[in-house]
Steps between C-alpha positions, in 0.01 A plus 500: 500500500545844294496313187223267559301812658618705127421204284147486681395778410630549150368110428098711582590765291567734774767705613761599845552769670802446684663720757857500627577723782836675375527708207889431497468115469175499248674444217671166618172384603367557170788306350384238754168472378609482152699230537257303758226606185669541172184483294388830746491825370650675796498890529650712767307836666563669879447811658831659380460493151438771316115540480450465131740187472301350817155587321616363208585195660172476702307552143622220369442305778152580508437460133649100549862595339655299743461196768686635798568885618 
């Protein structure tokens, strides 16, 4: 469902926002979506980053840098 949802999207041209409730398990969920969407450019931000990393993050986002965040 994920991937279908992820390939969706990307297939328009557009991009996810995905949330994930828990900062300490974020990263494996990442690693799921990777593997569920290789061809995804997957990057990681939350609330506990250190604001510049998280705005960089965010930035490229916005500017289309990557498919899922």
């Amino acid at each position: 469902m994920i991937r279908d949802a992820i390939r969706r999207e990307m297939k328009r041209g557009g991009q996810v926002f995905f949330l994930h409730n828990r900062v300490k398990t974020i990263d494996m969920m990442a690693t799921k979506i990777r593997e569920l969407v290789p061809e995804a450019k997957v990057l990681i931000g939350h609330g506990q980053m250190d604001k510049d990393d998280l705005e960089v993050v965010m930035h490229a986002f916005v500017k289309g840098e990557a498919d899922v965040c």
